[in-house]
Each structure stands twice: as C-alpha cells, then as structure tokens.
PyMOL Python script that loads the backbone (N, CA, C, O; Angstrom):
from pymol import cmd

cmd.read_pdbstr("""\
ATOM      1  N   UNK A   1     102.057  82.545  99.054  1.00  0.00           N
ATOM      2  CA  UNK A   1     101.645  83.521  98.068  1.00  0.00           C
ATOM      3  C   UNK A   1     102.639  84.691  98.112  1.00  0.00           C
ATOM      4  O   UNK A   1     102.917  85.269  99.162  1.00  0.00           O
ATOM      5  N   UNK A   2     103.061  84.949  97.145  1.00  0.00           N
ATOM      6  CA  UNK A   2     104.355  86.090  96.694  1.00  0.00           C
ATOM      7  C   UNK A   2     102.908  87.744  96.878  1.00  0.00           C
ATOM      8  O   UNK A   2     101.707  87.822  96.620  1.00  0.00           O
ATOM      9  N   UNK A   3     103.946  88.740  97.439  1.00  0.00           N
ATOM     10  CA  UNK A   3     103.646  89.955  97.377  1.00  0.00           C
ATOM     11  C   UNK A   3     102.630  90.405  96.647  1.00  0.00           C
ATOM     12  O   UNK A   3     101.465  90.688  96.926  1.00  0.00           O
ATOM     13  N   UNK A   4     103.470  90.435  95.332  1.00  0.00           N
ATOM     14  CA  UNK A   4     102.904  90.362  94.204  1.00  0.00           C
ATOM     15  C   UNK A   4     101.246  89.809  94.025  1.00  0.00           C
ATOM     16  O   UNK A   4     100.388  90.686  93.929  1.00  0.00           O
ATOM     17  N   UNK A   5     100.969  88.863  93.997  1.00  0.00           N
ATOM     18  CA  UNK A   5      99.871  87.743  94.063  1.00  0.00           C
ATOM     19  C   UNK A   5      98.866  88.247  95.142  1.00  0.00           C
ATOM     20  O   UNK A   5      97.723  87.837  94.940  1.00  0.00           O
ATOM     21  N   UNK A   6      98.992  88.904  96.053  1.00  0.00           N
ATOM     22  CA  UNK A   6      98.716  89.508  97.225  1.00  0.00           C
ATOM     23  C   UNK A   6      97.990  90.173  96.710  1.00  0.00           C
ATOM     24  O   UNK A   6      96.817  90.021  96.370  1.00  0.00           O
ATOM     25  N   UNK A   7      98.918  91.234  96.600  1.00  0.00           N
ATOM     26  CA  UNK A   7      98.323  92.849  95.749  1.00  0.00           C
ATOM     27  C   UNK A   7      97.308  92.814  95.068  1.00  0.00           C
ATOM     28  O   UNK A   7      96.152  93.210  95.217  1.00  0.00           O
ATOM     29  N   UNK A   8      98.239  91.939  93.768  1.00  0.00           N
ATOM     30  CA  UNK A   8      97.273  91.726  92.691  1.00  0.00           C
ATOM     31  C   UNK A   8      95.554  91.345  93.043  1.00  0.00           C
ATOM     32  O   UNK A   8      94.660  92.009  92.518  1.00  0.00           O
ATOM     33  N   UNK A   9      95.366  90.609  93.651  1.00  0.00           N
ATOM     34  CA  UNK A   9      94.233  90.062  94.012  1.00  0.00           C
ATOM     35  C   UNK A   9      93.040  90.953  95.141  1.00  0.00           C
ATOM     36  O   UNK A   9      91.896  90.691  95.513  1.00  0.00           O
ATOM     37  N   UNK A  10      93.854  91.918  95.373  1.00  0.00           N
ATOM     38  CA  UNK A  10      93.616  92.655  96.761  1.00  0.00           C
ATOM     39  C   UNK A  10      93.493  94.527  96.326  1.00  0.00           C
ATOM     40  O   UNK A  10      93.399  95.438  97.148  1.00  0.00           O
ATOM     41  N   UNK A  11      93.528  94.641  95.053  1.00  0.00           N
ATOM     42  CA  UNK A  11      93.777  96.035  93.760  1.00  0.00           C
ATOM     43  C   UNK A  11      91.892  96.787  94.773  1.00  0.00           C
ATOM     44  O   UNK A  11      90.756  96.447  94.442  1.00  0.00           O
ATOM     45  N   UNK A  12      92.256  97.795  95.947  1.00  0.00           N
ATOM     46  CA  UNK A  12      91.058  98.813  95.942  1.00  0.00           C
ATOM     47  C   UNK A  12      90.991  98.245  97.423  1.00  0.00           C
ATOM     48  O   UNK A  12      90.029  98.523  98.139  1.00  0.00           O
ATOM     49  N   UNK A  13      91.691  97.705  97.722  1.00  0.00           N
ATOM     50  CA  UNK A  13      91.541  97.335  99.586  1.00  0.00           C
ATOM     51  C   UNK A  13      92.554  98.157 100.174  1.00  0.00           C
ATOM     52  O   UNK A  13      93.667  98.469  99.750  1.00  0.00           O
ATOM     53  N   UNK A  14      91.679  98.579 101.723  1.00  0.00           N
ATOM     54  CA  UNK A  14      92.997  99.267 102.327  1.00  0.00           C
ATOM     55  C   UNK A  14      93.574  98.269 102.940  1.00  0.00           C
ATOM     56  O   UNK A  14      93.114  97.181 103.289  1.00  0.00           O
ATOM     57  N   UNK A  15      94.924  98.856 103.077  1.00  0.00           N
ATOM     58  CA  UNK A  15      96.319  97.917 103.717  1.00  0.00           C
ATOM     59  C   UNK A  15      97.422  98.824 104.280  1.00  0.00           C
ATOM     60  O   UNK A  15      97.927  99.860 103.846  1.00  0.00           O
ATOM     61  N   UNK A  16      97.596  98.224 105.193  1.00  0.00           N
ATOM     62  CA  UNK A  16      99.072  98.364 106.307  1.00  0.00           C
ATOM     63  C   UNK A  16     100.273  98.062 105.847  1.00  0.00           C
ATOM     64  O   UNK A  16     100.635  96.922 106.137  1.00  0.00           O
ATOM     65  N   UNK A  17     101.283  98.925 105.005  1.00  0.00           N
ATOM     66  CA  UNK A  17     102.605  98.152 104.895  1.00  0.00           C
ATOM     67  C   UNK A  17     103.533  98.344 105.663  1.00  0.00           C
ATOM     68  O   UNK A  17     103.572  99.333 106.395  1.00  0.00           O
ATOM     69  N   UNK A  18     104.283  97.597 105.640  1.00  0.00           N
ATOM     70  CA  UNK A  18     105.643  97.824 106.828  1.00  0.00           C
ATOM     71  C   UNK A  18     106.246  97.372 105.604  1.00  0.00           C
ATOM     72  O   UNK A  18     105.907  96.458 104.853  1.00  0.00           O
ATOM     73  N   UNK A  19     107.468  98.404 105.528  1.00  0.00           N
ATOM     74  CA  UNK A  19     108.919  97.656 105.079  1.00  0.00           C
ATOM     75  C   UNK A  19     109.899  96.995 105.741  1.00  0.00           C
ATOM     76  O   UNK A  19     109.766  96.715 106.932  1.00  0.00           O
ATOM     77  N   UNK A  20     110.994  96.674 105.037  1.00  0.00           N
ATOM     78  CA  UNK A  20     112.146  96.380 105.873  1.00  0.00           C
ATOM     79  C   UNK A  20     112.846  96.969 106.560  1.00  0.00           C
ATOM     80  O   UNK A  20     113.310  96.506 107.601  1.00  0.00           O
ATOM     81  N   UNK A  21     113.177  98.673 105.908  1.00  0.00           N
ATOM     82  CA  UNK A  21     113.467  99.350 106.768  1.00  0.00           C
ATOM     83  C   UNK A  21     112.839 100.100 107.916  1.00  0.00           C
ATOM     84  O   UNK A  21     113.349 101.012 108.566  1.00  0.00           O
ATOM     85  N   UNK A  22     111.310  99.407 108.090  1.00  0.00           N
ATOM     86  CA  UNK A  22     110.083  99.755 109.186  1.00  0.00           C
ATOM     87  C   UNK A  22     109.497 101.251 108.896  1.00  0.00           C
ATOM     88  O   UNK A  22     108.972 101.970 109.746  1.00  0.00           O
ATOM     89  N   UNK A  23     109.743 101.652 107.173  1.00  0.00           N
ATOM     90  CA  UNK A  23     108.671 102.362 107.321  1.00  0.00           C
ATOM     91  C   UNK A  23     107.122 102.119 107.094  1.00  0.00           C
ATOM     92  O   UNK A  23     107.120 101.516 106.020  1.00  0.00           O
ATOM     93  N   UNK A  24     105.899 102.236 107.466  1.00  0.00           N
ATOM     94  CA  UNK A  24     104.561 102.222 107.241  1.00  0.00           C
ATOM     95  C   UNK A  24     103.518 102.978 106.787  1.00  0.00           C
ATOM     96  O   UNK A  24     102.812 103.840 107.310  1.00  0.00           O
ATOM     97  N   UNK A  25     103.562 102.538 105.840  1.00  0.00           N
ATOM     98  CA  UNK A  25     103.001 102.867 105.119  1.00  0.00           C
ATOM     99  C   UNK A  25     101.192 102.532 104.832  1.00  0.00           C
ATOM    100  O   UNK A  25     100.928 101.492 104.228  1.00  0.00           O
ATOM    101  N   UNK A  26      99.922 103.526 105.327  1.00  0.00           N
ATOM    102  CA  UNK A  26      98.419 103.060 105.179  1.00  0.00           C
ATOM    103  C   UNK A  26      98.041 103.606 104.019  1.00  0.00           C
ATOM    104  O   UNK A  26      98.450 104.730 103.727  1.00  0.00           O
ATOM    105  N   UNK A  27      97.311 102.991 103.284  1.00  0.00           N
ATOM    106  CA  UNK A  27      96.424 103.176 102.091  1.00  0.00           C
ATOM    107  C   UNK A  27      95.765 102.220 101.411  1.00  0.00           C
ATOM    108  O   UNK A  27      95.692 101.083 101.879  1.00  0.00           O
ATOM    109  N   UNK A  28      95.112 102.598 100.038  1.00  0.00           N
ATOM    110  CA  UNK A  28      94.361 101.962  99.006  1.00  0.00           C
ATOM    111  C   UNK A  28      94.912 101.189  97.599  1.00  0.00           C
ATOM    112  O   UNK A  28      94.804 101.781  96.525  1.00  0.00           O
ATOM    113  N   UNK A  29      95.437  99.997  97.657  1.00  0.00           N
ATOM    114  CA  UNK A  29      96.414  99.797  96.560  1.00  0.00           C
ATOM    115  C   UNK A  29      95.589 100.089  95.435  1.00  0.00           C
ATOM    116  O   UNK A  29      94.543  99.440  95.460  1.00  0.00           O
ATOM    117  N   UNK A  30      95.705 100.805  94.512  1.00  0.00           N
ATOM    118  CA  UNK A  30      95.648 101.238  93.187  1.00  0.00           C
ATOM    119  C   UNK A  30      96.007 100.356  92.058  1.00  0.00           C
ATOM    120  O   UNK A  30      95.185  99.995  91.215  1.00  0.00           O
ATOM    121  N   UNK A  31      97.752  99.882  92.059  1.00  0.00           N
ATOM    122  CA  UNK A  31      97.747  99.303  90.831  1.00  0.00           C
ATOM    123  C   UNK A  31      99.357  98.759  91.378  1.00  0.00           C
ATOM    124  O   UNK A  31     100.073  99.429  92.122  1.00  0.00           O
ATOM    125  N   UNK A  32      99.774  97.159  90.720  1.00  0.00           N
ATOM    126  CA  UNK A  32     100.470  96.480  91.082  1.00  0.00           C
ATOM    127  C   UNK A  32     101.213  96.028  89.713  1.00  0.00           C
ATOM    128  O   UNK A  32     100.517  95.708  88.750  1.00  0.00           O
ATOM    129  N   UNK A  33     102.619  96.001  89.629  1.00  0.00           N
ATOM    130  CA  UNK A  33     102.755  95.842  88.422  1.00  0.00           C
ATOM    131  C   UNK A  33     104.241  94.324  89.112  1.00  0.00           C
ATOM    132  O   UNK A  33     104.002  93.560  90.047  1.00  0.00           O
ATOM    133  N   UNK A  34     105.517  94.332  88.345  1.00  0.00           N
ATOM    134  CA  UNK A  34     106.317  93.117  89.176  1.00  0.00           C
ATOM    135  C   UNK A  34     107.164  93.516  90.066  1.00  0.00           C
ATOM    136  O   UNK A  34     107.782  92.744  90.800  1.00  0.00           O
ATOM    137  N   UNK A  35     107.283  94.940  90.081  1.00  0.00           N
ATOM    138  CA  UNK A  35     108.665  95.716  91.000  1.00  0.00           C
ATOM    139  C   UNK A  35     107.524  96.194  91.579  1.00  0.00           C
ATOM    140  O   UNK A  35     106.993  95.190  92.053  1.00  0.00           O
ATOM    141  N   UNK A  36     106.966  96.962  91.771  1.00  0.00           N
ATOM    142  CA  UNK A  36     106.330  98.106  92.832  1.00  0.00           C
ATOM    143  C   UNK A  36     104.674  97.617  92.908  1.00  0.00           C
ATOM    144  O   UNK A  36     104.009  96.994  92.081  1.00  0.00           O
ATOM    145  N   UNK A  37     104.293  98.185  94.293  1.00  0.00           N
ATOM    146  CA  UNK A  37     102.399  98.595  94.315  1.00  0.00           C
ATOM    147  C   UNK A  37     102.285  99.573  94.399  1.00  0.00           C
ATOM    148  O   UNK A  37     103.084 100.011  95.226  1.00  0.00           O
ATOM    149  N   UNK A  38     101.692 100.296  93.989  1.00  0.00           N
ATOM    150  CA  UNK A  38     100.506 102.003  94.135  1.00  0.00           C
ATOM    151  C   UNK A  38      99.745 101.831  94.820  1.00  0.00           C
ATOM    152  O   UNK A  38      98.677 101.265  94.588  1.00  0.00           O
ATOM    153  N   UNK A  39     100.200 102.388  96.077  1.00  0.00           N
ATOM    154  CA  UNK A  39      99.101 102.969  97.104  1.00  0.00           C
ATOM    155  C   UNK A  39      98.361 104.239  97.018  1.00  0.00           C
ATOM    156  O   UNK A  39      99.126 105.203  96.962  1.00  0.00           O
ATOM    157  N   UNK A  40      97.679 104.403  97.002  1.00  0.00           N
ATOM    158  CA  UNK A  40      96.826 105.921  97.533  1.00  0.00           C
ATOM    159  C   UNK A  40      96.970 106.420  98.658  1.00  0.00           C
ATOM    160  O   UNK A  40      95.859 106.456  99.187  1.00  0.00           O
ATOM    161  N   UNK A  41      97.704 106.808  99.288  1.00  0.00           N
ATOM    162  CA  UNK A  41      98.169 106.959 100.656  1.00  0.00           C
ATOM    163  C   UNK A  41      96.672 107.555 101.568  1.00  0.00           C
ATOM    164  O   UNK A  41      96.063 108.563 101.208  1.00  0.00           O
ATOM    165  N   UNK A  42      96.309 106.794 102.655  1.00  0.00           N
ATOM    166  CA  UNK A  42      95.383 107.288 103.359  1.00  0.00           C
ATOM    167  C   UNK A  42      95.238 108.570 103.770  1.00  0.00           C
ATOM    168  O   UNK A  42      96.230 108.735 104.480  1.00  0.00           O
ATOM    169  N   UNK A  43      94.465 109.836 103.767  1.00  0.00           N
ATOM    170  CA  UNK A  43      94.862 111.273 103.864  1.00  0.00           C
ATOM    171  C   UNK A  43      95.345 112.103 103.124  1.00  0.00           C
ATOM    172  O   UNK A  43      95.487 113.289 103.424  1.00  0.00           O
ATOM    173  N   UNK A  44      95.710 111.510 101.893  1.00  0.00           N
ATOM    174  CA  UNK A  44      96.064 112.352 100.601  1.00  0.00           C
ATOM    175  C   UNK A  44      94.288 112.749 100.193  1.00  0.00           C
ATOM    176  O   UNK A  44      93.118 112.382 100.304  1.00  0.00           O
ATOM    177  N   UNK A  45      95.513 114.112  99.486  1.00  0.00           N
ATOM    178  CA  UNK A  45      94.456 114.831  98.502  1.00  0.00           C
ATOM    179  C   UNK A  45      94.082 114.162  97.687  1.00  0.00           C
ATOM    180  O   UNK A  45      94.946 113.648  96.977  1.00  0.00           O
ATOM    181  N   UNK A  46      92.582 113.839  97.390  1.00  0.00           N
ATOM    182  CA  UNK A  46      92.391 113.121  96.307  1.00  0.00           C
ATOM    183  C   UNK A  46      91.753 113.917  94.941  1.00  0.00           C
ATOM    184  O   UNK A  46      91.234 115.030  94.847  1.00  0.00           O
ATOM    185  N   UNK A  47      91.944 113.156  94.207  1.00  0.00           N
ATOM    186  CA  UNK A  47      91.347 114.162  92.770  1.00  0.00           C
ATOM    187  C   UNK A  47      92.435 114.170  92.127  1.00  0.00           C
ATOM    188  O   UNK A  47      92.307 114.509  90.950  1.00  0.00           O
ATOM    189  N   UNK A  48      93.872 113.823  92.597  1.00  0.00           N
ATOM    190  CA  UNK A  48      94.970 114.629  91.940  1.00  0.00           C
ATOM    191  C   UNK A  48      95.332 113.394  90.456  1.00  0.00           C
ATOM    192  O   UNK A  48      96.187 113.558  89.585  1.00  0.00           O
ATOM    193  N   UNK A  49      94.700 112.626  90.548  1.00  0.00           N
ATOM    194  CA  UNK A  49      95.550 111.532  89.685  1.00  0.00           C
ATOM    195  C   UNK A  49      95.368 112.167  87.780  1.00  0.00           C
ATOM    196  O   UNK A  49      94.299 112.646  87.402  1.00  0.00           O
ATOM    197  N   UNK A  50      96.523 112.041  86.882  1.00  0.00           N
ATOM    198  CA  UNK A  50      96.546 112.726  86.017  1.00  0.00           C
ATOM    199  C   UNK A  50      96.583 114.034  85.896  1.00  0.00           C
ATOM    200  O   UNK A  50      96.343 114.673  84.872  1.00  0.00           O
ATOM    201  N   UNK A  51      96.848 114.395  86.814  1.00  0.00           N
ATOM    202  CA  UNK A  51      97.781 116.095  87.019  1.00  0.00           C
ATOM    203  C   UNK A  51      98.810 116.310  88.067  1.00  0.00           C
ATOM    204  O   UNK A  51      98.863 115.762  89.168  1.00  0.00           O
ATOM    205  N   UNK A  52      99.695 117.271  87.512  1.00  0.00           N
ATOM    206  CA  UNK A  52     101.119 117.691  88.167  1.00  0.00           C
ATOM    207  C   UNK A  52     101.984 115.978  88.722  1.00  0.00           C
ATOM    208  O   UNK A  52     101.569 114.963  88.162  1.00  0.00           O
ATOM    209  N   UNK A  53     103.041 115.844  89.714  1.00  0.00           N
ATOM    210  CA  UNK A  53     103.618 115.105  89.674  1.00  0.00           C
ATOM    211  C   UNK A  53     103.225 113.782  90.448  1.00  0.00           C
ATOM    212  O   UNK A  53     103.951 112.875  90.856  1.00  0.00           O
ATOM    213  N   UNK A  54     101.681 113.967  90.535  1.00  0.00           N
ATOM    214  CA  UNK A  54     101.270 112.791  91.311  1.00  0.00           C
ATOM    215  C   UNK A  54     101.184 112.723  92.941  1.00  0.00           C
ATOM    216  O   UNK A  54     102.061 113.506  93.307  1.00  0.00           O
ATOM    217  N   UNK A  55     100.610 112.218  94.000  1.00  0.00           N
ATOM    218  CA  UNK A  55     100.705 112.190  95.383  1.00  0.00           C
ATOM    219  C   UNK A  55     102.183 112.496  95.618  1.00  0.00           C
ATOM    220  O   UNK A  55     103.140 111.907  95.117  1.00  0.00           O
ATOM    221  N   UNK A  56     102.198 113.730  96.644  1.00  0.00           N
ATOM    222  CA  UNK A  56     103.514 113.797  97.000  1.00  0.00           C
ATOM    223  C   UNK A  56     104.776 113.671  96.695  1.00  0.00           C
ATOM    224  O   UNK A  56     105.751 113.252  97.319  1.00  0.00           O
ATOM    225  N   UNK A  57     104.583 114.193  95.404  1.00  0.00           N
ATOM    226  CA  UNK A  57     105.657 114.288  94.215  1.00  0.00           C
ATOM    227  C   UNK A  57     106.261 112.682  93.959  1.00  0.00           C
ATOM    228  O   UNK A  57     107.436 112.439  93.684  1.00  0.00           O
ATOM    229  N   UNK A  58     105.042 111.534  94.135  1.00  0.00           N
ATOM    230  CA  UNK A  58     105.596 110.321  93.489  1.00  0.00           C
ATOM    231  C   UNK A  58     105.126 110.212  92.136  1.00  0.00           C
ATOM    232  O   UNK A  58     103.908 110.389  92.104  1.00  0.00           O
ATOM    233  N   UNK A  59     105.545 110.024  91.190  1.00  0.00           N
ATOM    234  CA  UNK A  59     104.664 110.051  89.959  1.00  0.00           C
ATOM    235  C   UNK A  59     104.032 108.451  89.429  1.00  0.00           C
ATOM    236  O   UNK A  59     103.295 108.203  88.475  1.00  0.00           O
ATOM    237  N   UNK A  60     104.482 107.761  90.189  1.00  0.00           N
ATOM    238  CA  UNK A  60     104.030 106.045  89.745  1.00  0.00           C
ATOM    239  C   UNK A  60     104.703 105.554  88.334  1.00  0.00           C
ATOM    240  O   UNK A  60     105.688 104.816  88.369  1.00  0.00           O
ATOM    241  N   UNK A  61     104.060 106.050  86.914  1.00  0.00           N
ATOM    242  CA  UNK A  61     104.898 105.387  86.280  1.00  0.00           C
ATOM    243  C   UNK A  61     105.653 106.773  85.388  1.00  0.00           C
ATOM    244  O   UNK A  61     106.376 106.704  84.394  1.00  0.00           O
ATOM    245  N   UNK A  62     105.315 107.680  85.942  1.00  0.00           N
ATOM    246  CA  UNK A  62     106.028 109.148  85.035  1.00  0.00           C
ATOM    247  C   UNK A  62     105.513 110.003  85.828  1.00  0.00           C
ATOM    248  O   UNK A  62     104.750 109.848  86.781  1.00  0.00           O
ATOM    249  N   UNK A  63     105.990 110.951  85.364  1.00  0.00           N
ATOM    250  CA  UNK A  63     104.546 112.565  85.757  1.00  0.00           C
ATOM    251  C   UNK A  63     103.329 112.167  85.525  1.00  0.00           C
ATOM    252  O   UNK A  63     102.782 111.589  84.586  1.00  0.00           O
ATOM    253  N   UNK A  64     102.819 112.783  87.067  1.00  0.00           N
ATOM    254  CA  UNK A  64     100.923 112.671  86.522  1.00  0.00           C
ATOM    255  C   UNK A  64     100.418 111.077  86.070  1.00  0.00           C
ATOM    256  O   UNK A  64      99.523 110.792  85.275  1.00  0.00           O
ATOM    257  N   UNK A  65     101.089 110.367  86.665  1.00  0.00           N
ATOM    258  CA  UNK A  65     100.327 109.270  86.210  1.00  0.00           C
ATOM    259  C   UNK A  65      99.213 108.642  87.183  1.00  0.00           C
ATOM    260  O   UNK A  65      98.458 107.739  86.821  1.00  0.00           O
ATOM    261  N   UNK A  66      99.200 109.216  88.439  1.00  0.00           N
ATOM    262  CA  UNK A  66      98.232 109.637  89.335  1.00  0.00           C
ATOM    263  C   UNK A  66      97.671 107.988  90.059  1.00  0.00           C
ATOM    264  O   UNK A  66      96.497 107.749  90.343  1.00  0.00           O
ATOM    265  N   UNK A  67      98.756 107.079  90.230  1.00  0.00           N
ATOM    266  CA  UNK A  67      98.669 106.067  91.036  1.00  0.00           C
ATOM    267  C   UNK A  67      98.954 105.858  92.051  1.00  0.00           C
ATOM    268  O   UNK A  67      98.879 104.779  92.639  1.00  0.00           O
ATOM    269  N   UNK A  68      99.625 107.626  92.729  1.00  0.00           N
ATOM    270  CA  UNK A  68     100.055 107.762  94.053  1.00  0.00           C
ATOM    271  C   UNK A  68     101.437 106.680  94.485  1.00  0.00           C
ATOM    272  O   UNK A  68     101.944 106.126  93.509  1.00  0.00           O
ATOM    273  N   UNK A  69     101.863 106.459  95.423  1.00  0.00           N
ATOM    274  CA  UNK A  69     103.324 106.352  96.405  1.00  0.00           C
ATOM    275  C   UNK A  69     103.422 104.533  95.536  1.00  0.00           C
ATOM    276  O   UNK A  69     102.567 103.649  95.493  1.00  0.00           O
ATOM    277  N   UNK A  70     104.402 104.565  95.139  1.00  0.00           N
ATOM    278  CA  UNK A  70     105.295 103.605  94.692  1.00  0.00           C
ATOM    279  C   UNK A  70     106.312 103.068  95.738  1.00  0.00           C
ATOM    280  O   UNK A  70     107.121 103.820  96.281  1.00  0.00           O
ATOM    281  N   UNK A  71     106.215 101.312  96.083  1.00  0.00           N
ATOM    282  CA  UNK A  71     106.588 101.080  97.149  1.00  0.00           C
ATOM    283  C   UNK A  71     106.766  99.590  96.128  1.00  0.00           C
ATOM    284  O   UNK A  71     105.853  98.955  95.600  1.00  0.00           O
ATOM    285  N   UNK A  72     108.295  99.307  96.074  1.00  0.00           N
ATOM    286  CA  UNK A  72     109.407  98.039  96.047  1.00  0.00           C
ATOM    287  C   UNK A  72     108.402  96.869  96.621  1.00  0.00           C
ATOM    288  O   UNK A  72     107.879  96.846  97.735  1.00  0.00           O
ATOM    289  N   UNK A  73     108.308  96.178  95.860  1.00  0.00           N
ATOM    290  CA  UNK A  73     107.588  95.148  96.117  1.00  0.00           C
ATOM    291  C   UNK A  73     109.036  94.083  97.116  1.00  0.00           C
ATOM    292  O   UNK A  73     108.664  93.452  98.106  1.00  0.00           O
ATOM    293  N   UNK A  74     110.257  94.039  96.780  1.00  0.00           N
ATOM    294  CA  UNK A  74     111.471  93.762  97.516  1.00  0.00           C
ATOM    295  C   UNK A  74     111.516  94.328  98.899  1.00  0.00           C
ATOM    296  O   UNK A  74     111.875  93.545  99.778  1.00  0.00           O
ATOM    297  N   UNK A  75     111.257  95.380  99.197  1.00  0.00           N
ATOM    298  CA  UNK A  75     111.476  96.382 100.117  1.00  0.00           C
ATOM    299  C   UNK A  75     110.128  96.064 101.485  1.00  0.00           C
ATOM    300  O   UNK A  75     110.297  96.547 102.604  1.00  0.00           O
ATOM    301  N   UNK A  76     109.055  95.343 101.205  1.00  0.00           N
ATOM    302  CA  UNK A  76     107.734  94.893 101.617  1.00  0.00           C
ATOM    303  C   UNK A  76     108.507  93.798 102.737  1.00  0.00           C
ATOM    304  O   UNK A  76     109.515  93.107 102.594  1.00  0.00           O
ATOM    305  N   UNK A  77     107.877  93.911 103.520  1.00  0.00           N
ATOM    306  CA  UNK A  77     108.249  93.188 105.271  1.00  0.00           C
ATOM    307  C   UNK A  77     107.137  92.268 105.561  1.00  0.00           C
ATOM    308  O   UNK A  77     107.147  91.109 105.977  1.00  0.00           O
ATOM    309  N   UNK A  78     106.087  93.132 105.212  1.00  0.00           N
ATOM    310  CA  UNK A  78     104.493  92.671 105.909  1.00  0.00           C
ATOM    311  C   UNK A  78     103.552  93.394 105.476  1.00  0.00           C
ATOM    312  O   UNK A  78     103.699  94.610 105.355  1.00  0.00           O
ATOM    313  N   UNK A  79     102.175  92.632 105.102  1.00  0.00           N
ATOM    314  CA  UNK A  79     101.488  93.584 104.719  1.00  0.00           C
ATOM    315  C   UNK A  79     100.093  93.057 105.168  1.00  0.00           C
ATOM    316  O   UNK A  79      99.948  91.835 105.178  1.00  0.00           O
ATOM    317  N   UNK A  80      98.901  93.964 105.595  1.00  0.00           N
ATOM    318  CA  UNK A  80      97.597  93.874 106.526  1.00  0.00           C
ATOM    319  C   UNK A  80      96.850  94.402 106.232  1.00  0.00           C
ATOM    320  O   UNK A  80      97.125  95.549 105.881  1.00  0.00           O
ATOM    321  N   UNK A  81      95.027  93.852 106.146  1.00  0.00           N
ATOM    322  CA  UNK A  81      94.565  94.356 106.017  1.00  0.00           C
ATOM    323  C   UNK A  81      93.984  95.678 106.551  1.00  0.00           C
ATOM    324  O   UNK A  81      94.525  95.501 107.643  1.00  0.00           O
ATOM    325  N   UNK A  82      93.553  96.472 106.664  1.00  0.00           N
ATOM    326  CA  UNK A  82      92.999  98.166 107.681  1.00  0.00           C
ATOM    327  C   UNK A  82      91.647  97.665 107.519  1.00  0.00           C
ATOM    328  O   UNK A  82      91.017  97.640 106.462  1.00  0.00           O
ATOM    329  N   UNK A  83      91.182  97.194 108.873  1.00  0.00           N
ATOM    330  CA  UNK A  83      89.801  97.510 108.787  1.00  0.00           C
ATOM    331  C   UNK A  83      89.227  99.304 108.219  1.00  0.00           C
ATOM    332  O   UNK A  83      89.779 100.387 108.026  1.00  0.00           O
ATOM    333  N   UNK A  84      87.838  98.749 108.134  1.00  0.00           N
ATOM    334  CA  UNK A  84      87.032 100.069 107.211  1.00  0.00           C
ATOM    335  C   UNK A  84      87.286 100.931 108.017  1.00  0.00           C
ATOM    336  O   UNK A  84      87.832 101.776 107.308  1.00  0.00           O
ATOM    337  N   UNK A  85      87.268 101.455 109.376  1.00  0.00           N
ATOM    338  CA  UNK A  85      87.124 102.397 110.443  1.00  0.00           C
ATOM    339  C   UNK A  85      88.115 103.102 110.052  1.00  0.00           C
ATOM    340  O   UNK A  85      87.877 104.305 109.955  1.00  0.00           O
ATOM    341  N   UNK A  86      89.575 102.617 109.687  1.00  0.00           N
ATOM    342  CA  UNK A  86      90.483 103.717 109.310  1.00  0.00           C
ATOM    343  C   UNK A  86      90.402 104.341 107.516  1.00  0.00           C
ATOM    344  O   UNK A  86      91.413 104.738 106.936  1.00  0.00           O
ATOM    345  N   UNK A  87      89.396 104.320 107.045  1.00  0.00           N
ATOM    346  CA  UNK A  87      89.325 104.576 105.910  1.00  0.00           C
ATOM    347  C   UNK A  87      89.086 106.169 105.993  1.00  0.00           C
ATOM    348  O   UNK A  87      88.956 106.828 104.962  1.00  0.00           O
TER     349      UNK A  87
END
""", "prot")
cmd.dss("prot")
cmd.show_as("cartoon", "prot")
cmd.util.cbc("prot")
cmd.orient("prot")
C-alpha cells in the first residue's frame, strides 16, 4: 500500500511520521491530496484553520487554508499509528 492509500484511508487518526531526512513529525492527518498530507501537528493551537497563514506559518494549500504542516508524501520514511494517550 503506497503512502498515499495509507493516509487516505487513515484522514482524522493520529500518526508518527519520520522522514528521510529523520525529521518527526506527531499529529492528526487532516487532508491528503498526491504530493503532500496535512497534519495538525500535536500541540498546536487549535481554532486557527481559515485564518492568518495557517499552523506555523504553513498554509497547506495557500494562506489560511487551515490544514496545518504539509509534509512530501516523497519525503515520508515511515509512518505509525500514536496510540490515544498521546493525543
């Protein structure tokens, strides 16, 4: 099963990413399109989606489009589920 297919199927679960270059990334995938997933990054401010430039100045698909941290579906190493406890 491709990344992609993953995600897709998995849209409101938390998950563990590791990239290739080993950064890790925890959160709530949001929204999966063929290049990137939207995480909600675990510990973000929430409320923010559809105002100013989005989680941590990522904007997902523009300004304010409020799907939080955009992460290369290419760039993806490994990816896990987070049990609920770290929610």
């Amino acid at each position: 099963m491709s990344h992609y297919e993953f995600c897709k199927q998995h849209i409101g679960h938390p998950v563990k990413i590791v990239t290739r270059s080993g950064e890790v990334h925890r959160g709530v995938i949001k929204h999966v399109n063929r290049s990137r997933v939207f995480i909600d990054p675990l510990g973000s401010p929430r409320n923010l989606g559809g105002y100013g430039q989005g989680y941590y100045g990522y904007g997902g698909f523009g300004f304010g489009s409020g799907f939080g941290l955009g992460i290369a579906l290419g760039a993806i190493a490994s990816i896990a589920f987070l049990p609920f406890f770290f929610w």
